[in-house]
C-alpha positions in Angstrom: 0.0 0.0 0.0 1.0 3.5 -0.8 0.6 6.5 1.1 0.3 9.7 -1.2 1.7 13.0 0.1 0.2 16.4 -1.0 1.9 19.2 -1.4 0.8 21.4 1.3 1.3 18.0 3.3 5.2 17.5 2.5 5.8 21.2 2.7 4.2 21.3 6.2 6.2 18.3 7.1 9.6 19.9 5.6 8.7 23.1 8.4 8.0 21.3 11.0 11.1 18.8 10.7 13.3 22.2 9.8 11.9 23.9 13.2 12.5 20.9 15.3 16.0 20.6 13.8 16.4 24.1 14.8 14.9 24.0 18.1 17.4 21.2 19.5 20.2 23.1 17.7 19.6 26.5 19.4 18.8 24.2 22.7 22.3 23.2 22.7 23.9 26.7 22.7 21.7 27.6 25.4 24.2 26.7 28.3 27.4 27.6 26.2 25.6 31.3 25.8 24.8 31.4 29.4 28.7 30.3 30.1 29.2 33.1 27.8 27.6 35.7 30.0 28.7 35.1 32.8 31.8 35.9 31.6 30.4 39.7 31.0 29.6 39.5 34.7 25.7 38.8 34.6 23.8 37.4 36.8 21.4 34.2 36.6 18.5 36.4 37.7 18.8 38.6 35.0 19.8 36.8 32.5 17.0 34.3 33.1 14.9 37.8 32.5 16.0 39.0 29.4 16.0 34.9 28.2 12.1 35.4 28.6 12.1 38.3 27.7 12.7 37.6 24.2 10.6 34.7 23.9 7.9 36.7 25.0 7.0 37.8 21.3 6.8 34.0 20.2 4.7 33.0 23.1 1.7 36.0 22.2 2.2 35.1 18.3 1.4 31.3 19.1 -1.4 32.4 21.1 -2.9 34.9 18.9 -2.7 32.5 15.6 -4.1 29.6 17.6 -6.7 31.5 19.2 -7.9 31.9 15.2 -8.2 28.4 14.8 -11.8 27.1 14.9 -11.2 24.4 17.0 -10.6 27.0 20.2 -13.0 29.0 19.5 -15.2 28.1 22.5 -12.3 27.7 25.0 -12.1 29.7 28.0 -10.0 29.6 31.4 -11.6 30.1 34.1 -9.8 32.2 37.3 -8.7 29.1 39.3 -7.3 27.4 36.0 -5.1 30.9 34.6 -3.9 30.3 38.8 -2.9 27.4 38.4 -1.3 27.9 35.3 0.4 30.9 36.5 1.8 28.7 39.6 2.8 25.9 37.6 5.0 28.1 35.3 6.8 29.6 37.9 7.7 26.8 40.1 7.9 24.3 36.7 9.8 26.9 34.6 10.8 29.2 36.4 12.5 27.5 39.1 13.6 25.2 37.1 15.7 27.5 34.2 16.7 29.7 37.6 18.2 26.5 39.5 19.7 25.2 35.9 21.5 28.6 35.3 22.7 29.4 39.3 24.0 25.5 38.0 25.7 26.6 35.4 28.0 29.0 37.3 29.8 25.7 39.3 29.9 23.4 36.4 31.2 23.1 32.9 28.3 23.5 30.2 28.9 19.9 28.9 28.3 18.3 32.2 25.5 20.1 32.3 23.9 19.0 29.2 24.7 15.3 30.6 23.1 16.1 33.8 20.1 17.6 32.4 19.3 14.4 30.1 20.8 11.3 32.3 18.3 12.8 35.6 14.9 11.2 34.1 16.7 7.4 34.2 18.1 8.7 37.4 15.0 9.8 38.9 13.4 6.2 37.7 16.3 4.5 39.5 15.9 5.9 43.0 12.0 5.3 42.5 12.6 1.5 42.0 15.5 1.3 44.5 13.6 3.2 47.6 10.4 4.1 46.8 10.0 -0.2 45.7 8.3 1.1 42.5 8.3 -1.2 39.3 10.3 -0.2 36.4 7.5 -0.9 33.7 7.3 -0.2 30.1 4.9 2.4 29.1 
């Protein structure tokens, strides 16, 4: 059997794969630009600002072009939910990029990088070893 690709198809596939592959590139720099900096004598505070700073612009064009789509039309968030939301980011985001950066000042940015990806397997390990939780497959 053989799958036929449209146009608009392939082209939207060749985007997404292009972003993606840009994404994990300009992920990668991010702690060899912060080791950078630091050398300039900024701190993790406000470099962690300006960082979201300039994301800020991407963030409100996401939201405005999804928030065209007819499929969200009807979508609201309530108080307690943009509260919630508003919580999560800071001590799921927040925290976390603040903590990875005031990291970054101790440690080389390559150790970092391993840290950042071996602590999921890590986290899994100490689960099973004193927490007795099954390693299952998902």
């Amino acid at each position: 059997m053989q799958i036929s690709i449209t146009t608009n198809g392939k082209r939207s596939f060749i985007w997404s794969a292009g972003l993606v592959f840009l994404g994990a590139i300009l992920f990668s720099t991010k702690a060899i630009l912060v080791k950078l900096a630091y050398r300039w004598g900024i701190d993790s505070v406000s470099l962690l600002a300006l960082r979201m700073l300039f994301s800020l612009p991407f963030f409100l064009l996401v939201a405005a072009l999804s928030g065209r789509q007819e499929k969200y039309k009807g979508l609201r968030l309530g108080r307690k939910d943009l509260v919630s939301l508003l919580l999560l980011g800071i001590a799921g985001y927040y925290l976390a990029s603040l903590l990875d950066f005031m990291g970054l000042q101790y440690i080389t940015a390559s150790l970092e990088r391993l840290i950042l990806y071996v602590y999921p397997t890590l986290v899994l390990i100490i689960g099973a070893l004193f927490y007795r939780q099954p390693i299952t497959r998902v």
